[in-house]
C-alpha positions, 0 to 999 in steps of 0.5 A: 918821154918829151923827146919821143913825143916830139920826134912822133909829132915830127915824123907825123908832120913829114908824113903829111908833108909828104902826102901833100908834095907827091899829090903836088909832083914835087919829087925833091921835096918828097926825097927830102920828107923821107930824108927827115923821116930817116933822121928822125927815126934814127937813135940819137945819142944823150947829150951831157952837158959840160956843166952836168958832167962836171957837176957829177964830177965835184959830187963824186969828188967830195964823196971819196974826200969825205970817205978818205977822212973818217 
């Protein structure tokens, strides 16, 4: 939930941004806001961290050892 509301915040900004640079005329850096825009708007994959997967790894190890001794 901390993520979505950052990325809102974000794309608040870009669209500010953008507002200021087309009443500026600076068409490059408009087209880069919307790029930013796009990218933001975009799902973006979860990221596992090696160290997270490998801890799932050792509890689920531990699990099935502890079931195959009783």
């Amino acid at each position: 939930m901390e993520n979505f509301n950052r990325e809102y915040d974000a794309l608040g900004a870009n669209r500010n941004a953008r507002k200021l640079y087309q009443t500026m005329e600076l068409d490059a850096k408009v087209q880069n806001c919307n790029d930013r825009m796009e990218r933001l708007s975009q799902p973006q994959a979860p990221v596992i961290s090696r160290r997270g997967f490998w801890g799932w790894w050792r509890r689920l190890w531990r699990w099935v050892r502890q079931k195959r001794q009783k």
